[in-house]
MARKOL-127456 format. One record per residue: residue number from 1; x, y, z of N, C-alpha, C in turn. Coordinates in steps of 0.02 Angstrom, whole numbers, plus 50000, padded with zeros to 5 digits. Layout:
<recs>
   resi     n_x     n_y     n_z    ca_x    ca_y    ca_z     c_x     c_y     c_z
    NUM       X       Y       Z       X       Y       Z       X       Y       Z
...
</recs>
This chain:
<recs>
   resi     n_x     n_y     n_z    ca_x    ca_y    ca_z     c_x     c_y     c_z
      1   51021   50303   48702   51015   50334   48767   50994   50281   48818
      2   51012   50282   48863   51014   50224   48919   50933   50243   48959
      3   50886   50195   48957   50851   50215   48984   50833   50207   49061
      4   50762   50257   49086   50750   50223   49171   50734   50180   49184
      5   50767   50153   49231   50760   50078   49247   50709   50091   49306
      6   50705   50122   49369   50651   50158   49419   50599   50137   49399
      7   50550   50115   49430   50490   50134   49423   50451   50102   49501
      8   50406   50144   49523   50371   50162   49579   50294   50186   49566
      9   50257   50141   49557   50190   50150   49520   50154   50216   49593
     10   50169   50192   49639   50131   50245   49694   50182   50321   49701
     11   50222   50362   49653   50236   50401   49642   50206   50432   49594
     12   50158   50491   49588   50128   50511   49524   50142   50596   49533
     13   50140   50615   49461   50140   50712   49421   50064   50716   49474
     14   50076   50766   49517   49993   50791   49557   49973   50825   49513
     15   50007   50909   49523   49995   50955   49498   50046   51006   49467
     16   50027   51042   49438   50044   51113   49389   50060   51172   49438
     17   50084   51226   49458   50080   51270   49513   50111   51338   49486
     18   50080   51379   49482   50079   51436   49443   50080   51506   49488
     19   50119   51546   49519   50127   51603   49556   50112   51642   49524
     20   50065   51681   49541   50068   51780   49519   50065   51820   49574
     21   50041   51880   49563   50041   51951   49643   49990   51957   49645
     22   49926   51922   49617   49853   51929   49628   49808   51876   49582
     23   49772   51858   49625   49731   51825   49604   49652   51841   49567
     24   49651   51914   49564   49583   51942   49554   49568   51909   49493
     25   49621   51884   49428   49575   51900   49367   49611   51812   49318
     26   49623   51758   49381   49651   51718   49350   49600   51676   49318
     27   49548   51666   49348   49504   51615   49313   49469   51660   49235
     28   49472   51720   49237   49473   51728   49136   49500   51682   49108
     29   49570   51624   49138   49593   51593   49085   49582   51516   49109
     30   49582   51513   49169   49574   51430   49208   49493   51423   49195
     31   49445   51475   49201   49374   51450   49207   49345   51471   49165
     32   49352   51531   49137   49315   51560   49076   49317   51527   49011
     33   49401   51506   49013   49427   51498   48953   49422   51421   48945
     34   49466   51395   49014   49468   51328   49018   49427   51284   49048
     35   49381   51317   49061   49334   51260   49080   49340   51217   49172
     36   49384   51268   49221   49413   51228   49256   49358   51207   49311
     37   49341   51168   49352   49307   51199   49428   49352   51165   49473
     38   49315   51208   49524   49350   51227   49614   49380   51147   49632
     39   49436   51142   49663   49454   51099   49691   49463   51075   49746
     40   49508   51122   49783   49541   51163   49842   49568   51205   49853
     41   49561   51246   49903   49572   51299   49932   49627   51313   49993
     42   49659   51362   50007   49654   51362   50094   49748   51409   50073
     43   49770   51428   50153   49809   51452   50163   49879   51406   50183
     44   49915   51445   50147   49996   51377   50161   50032   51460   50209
     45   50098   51453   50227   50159   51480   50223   50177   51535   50197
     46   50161   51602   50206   50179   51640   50162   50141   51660   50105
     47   50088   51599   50086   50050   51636   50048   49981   51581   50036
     48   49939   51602   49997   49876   51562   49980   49876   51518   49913
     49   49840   51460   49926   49841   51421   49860   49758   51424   49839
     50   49760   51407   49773   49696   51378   49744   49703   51336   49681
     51   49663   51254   49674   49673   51213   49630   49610   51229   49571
     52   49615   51202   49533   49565   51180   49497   49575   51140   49437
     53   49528   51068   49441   49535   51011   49422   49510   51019   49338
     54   49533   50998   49273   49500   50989   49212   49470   50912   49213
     55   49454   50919   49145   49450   50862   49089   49506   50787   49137
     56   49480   50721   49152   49516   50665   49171   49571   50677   49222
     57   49541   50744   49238   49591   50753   49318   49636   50775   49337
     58   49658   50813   49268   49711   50858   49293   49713   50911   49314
     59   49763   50956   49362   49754   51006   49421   49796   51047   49410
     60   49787   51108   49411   49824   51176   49425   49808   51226   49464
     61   49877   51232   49507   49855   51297   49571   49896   51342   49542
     62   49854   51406   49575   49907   51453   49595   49900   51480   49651
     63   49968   51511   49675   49977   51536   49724   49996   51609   49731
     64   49968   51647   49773   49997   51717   49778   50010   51707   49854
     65   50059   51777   49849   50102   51821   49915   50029   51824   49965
     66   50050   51795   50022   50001   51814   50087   50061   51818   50154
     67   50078   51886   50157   50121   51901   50222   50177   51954   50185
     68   50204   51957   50227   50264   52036   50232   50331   52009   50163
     69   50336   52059   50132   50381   52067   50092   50438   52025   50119
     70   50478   52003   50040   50543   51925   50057   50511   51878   50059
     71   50467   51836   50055   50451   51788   50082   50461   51748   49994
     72   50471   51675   49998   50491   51654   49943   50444   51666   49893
     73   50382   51692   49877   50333   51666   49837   50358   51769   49814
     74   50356   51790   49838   50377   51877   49839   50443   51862   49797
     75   50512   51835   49814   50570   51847   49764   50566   51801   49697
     76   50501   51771   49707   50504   51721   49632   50453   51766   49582
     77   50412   51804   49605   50366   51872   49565   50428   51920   49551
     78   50470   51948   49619   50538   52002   49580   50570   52005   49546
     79   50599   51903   49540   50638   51895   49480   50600   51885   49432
     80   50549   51876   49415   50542   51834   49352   50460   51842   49340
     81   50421   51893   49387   50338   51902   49365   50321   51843   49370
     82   50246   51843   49343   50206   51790   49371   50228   51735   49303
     83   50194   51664   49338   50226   51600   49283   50230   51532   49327
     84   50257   51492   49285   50270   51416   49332   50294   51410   49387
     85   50292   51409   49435   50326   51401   49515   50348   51340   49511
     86   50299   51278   49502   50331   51226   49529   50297   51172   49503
     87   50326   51108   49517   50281   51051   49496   50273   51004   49548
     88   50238   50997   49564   50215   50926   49628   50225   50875   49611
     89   50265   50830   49659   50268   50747   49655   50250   50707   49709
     90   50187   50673   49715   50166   50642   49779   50218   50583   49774
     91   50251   50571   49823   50292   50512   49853   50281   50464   49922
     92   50257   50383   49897   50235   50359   49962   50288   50373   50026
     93   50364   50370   50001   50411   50379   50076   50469   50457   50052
     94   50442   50508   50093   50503   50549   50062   50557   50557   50093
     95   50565   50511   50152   50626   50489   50161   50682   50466   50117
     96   50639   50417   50078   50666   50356   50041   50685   50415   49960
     97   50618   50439   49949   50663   50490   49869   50727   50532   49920
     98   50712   50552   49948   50792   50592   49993   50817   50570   49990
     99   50836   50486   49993   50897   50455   50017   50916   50427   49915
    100   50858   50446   49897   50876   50411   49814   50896   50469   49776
    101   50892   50516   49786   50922   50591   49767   50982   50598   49772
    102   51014   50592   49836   51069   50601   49856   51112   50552   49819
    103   51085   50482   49811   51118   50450   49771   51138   50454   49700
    104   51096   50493   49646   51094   50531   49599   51096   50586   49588
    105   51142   50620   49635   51179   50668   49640   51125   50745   49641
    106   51076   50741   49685   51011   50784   49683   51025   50823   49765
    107   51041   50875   49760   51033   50912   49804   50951   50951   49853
    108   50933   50924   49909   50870   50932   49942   50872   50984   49964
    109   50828   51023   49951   50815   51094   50014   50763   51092   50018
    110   50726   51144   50094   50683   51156   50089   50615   51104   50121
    111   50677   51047   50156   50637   51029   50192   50592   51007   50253
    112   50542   50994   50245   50488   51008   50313   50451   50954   50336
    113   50473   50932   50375   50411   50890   50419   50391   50892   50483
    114   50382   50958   50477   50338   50995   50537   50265   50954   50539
    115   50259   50936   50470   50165   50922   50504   50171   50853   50482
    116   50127   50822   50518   50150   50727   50519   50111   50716   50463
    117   50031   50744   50422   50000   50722   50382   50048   50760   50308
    118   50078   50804   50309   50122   50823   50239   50177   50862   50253
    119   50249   50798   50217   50286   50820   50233   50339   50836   50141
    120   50383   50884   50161   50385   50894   50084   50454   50891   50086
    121   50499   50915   50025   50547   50931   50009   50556   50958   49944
    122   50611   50985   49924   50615   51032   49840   50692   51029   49827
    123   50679   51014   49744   50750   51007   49736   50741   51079   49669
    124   50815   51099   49680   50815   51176   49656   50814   51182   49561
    125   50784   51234   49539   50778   51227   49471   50837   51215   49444
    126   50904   51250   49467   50964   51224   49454   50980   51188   49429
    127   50958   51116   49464   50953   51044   49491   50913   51004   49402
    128   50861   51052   49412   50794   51024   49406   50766   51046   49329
    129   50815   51068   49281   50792   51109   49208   50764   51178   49219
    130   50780   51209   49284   50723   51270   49276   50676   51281   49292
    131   50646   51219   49340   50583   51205   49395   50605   51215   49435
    132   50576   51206   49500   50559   51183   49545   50511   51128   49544
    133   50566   51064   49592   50505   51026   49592   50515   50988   49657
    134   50430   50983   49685   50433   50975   49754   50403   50894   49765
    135   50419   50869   49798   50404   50798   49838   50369   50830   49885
    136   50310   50781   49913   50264   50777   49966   50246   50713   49989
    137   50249   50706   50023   50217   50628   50074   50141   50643   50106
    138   50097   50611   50076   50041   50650   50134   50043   50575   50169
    139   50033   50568   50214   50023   50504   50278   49949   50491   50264
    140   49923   50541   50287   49850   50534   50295   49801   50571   50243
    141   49738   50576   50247   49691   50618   50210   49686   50673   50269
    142   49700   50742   50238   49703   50785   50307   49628   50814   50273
    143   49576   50853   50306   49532   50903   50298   49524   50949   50220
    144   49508   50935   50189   49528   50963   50146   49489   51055   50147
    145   49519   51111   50137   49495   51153   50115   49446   51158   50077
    146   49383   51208   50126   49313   51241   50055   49368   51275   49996
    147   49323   51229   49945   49344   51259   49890   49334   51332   49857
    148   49357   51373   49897   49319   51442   49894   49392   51468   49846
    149   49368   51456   49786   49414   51487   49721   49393   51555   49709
    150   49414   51619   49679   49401   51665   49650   49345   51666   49607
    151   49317   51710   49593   49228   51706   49585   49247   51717   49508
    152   49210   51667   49460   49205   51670   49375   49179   51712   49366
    153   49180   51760   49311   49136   51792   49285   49069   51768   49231
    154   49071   51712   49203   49012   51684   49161   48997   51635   49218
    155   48940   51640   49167   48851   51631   49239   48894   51530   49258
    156   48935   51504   49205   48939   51433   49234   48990   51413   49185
    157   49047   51375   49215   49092   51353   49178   49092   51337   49091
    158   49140   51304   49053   49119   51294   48993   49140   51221   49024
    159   49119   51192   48953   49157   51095   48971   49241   51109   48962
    160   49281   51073   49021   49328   51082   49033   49385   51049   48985
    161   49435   51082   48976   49483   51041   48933   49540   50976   48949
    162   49544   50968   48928   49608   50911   48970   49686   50931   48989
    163   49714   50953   49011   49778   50974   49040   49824   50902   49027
    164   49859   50898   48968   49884   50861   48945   49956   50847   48981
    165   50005   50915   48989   50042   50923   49055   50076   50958   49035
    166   50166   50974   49059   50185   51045   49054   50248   51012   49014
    167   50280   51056   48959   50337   51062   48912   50389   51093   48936
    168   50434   51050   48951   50495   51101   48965   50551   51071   48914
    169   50606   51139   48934   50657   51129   48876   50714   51120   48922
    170   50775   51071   48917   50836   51040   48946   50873   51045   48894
    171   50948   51065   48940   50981   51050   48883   51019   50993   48853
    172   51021   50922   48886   51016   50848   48888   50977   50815   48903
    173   50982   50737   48888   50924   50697   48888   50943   50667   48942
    174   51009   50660   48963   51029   50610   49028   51003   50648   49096
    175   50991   50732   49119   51010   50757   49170   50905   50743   49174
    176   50891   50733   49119   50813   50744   49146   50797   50664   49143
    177   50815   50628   49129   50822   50561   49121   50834   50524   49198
    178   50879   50573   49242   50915   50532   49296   50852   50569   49335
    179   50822   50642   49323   50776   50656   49373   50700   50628   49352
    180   50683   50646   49286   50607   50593   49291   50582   50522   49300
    181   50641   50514   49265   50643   50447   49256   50669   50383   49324
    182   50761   50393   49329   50779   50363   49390   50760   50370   49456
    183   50753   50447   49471   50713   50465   49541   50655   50471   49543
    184   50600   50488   49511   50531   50510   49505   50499   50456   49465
    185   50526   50402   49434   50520   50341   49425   50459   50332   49336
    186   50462   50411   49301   50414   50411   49238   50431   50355   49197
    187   50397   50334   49154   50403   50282   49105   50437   50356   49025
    188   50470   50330   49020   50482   50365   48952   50477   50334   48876
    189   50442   50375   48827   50428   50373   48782   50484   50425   48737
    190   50530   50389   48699   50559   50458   48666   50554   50434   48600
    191   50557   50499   48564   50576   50515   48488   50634   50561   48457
    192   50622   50587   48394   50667   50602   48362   50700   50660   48397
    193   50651   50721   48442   50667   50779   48473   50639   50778   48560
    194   50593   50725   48553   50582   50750   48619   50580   50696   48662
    195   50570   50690   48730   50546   50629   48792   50504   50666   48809
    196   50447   50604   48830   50397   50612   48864   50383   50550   48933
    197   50383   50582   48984   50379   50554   49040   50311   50549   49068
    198   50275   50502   49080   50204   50489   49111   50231   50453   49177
    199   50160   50454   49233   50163   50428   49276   50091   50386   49305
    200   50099   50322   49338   50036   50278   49329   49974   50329   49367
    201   49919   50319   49360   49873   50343   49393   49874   50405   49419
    202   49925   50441   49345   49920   50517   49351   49901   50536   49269
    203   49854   50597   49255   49823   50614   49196   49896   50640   49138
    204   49948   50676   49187   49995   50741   49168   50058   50696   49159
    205   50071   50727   49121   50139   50697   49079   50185   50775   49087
    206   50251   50753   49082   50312   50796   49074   50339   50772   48982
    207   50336   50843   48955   50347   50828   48869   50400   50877   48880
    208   50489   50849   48863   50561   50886   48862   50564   50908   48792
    209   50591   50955   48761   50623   50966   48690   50697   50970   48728
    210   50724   50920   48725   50802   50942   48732   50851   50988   48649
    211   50895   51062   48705   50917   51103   48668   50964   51124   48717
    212   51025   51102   48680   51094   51146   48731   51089   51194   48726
    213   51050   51249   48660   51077   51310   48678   51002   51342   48712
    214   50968   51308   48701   50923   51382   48731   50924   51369   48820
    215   50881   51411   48850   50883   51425   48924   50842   51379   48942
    216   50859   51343   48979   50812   51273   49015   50759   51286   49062
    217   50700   51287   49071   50626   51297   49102   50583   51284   49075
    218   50524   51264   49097   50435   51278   49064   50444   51318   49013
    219   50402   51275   48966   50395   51324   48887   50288   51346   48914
    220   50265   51293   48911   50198   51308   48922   50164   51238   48949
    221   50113   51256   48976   50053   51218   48967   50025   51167   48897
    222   50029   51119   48897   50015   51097   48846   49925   51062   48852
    223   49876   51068   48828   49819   51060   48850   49783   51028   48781
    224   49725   51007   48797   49686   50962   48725   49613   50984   48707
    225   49585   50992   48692   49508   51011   48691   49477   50980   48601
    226   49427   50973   48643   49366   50949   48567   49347   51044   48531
    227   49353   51085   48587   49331   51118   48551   49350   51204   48543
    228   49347   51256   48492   49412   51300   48502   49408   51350   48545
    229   49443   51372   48566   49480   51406   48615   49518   51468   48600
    230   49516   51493   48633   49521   51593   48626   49596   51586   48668
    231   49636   51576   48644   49716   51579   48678   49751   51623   48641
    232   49797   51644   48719   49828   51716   48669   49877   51676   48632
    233   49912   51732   48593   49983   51708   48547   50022   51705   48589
    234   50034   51726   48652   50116   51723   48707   50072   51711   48791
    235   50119   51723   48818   50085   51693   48880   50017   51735   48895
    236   49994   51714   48936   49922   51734   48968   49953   51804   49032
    237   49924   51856   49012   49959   51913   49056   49933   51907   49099
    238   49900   51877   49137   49885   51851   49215   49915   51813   49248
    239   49917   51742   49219   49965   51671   49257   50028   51702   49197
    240   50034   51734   49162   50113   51707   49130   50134   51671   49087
    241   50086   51636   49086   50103   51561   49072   50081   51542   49005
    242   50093   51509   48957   50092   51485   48887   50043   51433   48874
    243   49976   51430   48845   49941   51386   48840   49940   51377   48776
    244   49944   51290   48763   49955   51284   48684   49927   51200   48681
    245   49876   51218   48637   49835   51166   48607   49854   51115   48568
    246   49859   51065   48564   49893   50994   48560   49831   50959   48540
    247   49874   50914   48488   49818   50844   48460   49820   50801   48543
    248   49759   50765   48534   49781   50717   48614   49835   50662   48605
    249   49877   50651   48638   49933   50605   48633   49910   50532   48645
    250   49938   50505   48628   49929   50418   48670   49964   50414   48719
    251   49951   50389   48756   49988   50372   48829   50030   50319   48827
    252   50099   50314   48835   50134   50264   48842   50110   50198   48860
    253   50081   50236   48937   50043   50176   49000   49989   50143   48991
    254   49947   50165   48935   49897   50158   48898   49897   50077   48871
    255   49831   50035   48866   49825   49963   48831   49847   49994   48764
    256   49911   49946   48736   49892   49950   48665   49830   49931   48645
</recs>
């Protein structure tokens, strides 16, 4: 397999981004379970976000519906309930991934540079294995949002786990190859079934099982902990979403 030649050390995996229709009862599994705390907060477009940082820095928001029925965060709950929305890619010029997209045959929507400190763009799951995945430019350090997350129910976090990063399934190695790798610039590590894509001075890795036949998207969360953990057998009926405990990996990027 021909590998990425790309690489752009000031492009890094931000975050994880997880949609549901309410936020009342998500930290049972981000804070109770996982150990997460408050990151940031605040209101986007249509609807509200909230982060929260683990173990060496890795981040997961979610977002719910804030405004009138249709709005995109509303037809991605109709089709498909709550679950992965999206994955973040900070990019120093997103001019420049636009113009390197197009060249690798990546179709842009979706994009905005209405505000001079963050400007974004999204290329469609279509595109993308079954994500969404969004480019952002921030220019500047804008204000950041009180971290006013949804209130835990135990008196104080547990020790947090490490968010190792998210598993998805493709059904080739070239189509995720030309997007993590050539455009988004990951170092890849492959084996007998899978690639794994890291990025410098980011915690979160992208881990592919390539399979022509099954349906291409997020399988789960893949996460690490010293110590055990109360995870359901199928997704988490709040976020959706699949949490599954993993030996810790070595990092490609890592000193031998």
């Amino acid at each position: 397999m021909k590998k990425a030649t790309f690489s752009d050390p000031h492009i890094l995996l931000d975050h994880i981004a997880i949609g549901v229709p309410d936020d009342a009862r998500v930290t049972s599994m981000l804070v109770d379970t996982l150990g997460g705390s408050p990151y940031s907060a605040g209101p986007g477009v249509g609807f509200r976000f909230w982060q929260w940082q683990f173990a060496q820095g890795g981040r997961i928001e979610v977002l719910r519906p804030d405004g009138p029925p249709g709005g995109f965060l509303h037809r991605f709950l109709d089709r498909r309930g709550p679950g992965i929305h999206h994955i973040t890619f900070k990019v120093p010029d997103l001019g420049a991934s636009i113009a390197r997209a197009a060249d690798l045959g990546f179709d842009i929507v979706g994009l905005d540079e209405s505000d001079p400190t963050w400007k974004e763009a999204f290329i469609h799951p279509r595109q993308a294995g079954g994500v969404v995945i969004q480019l952002a430019e921030m220019r500047s350090p804008a204000d950041a949002p009180e971290a006013r997350t949804p209130a835990t129910r135990g008196e104080s976090p547990r020790d947090p786990v490490r968010i190792a990063g998210l598993r998805v399934v493709a059904p080739d190695a070239a189509t995720v190859t030309r997007l993590y790798g050539d455009l988004l610039g990951g170092r890849c590590a492959d084996g007998t079934d899978d690639l794994v894509f890291e990025w410098h001075d980011s915690p979160l890795r992208i881990a592919v099982s390539v399979d022509a036949q099954a349906l291409p998207g997020p399988r789960c969360i893949e996460i690490v902990s010293d110590r055990p953990l109360a995870l359901p057998d199928g997704p988490d009926p709040v976020l959706g979403t699949r949490f599954t405990q993993i030996e810790a990996p070595r990092r490609l990027l890592d000193p031998c």
